[in-house]
C-alpha positions in Angstrom: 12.3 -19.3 -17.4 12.6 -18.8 -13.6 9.4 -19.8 -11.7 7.9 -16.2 -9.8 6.7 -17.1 -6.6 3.7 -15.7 -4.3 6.3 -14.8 -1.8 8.3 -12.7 -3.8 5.5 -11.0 -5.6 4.1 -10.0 -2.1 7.7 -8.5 -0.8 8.3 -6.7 -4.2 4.2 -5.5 -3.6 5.7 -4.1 -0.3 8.3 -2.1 -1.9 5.9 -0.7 -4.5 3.8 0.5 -2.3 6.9 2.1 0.4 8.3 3.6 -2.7 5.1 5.0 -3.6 4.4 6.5 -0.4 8.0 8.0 -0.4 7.3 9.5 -3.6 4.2 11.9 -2.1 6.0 12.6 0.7 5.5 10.1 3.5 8.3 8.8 5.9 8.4 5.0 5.5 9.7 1.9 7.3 9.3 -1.8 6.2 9.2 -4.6 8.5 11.6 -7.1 8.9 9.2 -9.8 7.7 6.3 -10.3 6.6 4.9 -12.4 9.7 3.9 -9.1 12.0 0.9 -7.5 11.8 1.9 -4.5 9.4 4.0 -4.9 6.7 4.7 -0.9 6.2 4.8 1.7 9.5 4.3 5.2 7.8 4.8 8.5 8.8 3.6 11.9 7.3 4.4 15.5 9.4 2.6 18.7 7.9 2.3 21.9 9.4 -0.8 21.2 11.6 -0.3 17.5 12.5 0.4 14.1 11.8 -0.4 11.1 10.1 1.1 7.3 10.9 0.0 4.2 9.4 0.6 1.0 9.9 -0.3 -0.7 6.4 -0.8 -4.5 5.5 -0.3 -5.0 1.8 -1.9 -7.9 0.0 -1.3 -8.2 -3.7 -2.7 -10.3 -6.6 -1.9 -11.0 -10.0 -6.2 -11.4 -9.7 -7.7 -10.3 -6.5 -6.2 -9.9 -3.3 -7.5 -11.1 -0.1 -7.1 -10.4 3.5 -8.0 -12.8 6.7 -9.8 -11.9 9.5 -7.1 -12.5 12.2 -5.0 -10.5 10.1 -7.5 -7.7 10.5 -7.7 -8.3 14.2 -3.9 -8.2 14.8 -3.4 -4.7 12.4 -5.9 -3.0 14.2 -4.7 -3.9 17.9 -1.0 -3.0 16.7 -2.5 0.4 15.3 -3.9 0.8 18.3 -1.1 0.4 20.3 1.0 2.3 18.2 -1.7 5.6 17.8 -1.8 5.3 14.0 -4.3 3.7 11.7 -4.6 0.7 10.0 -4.6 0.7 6.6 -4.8 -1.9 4.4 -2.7 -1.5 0.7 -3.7 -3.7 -2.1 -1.8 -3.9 -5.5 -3.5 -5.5 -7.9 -3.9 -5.4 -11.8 -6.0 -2.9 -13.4 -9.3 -3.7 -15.1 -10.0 -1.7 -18.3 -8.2 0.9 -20.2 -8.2 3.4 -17.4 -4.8 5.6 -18.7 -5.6 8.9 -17.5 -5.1 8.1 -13.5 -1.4 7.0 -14.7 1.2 8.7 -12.4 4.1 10.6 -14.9 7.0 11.0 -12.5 8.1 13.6 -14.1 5.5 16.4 -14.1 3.4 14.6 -10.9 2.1 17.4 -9.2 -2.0 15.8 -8.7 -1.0 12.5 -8.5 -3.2 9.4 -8.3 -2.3 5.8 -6.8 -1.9 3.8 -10.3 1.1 3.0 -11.3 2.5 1.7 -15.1 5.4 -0.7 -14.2 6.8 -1.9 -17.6 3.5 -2.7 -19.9 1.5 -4.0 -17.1 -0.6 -1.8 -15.5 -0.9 -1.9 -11.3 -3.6 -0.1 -9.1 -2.2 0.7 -5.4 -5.9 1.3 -3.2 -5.9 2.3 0.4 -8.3 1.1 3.2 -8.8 2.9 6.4 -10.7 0.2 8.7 -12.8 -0.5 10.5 -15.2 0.7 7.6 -12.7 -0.1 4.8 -13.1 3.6 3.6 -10.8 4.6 0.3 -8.4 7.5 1.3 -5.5 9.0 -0.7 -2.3 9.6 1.1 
């Protein structure tokens, strides 16, 4: 069996949570790499204004964690750039939560937990400075 490493887990995180975001809607550009201070810059126009974020994703197969120069950096670059940090974790879902599932299919109300194969993944997003929950 083919060893999984951190790095990999944390890029595939990335797309999960840019594929997500272009699933409700939102226009979405990955960095290059993962070195700069947001790993996602995303983009959503409605009628009355808009919305960009620039979103660092840190995933776990346990709990993610985030350093506090990294904090620093993504919210001078959202500053720069007029959007908001965010901060995106992935990371496994605790209990038997089913009913905030997303079904592609018939997603009209959708939620920001995802079923990938039979493990079960919970995307959460962090507005800082006050690390306030939103829903894009």
């Amino acid at each position: 069996m083919k060893s999984y490493s951190i790095g990999t887990f944390g890029r595939e995180a990335e797309y999960i949570v840019a594929l997500y975001l272009r699933f409700v809607g939102w226009q979405v550009r990955l960095s290059k790499n993962s070195r700069g201070p947001a790993d996602i810059i995303a983009v959503f126009n409605s009628r009355n204004s808009q919305k960009k974020w620039l979103i660092q994703v840190k995933s776990s197969r346990k709990l993610p964690r985030i350093k506090g120069y990294e904090i620093v950096r993504l919210n001078a670059a959202a500053t720069v750039a007029g959007g908001d940090p965010i901060v995106a974790t992935l990371h496994p879902m605790i209990g038997n939560d089913t009913d905030k599932l997303i079904n592609f299919s018939e997603n009209i109300d959708h939620d920001s937990i995802l079923a990938i194969s039979n493990r079960r993944f919970a995307i959460t997003f962090f507005c800082l400075p006050y690390w306030s929950i939103i829903r894009p």
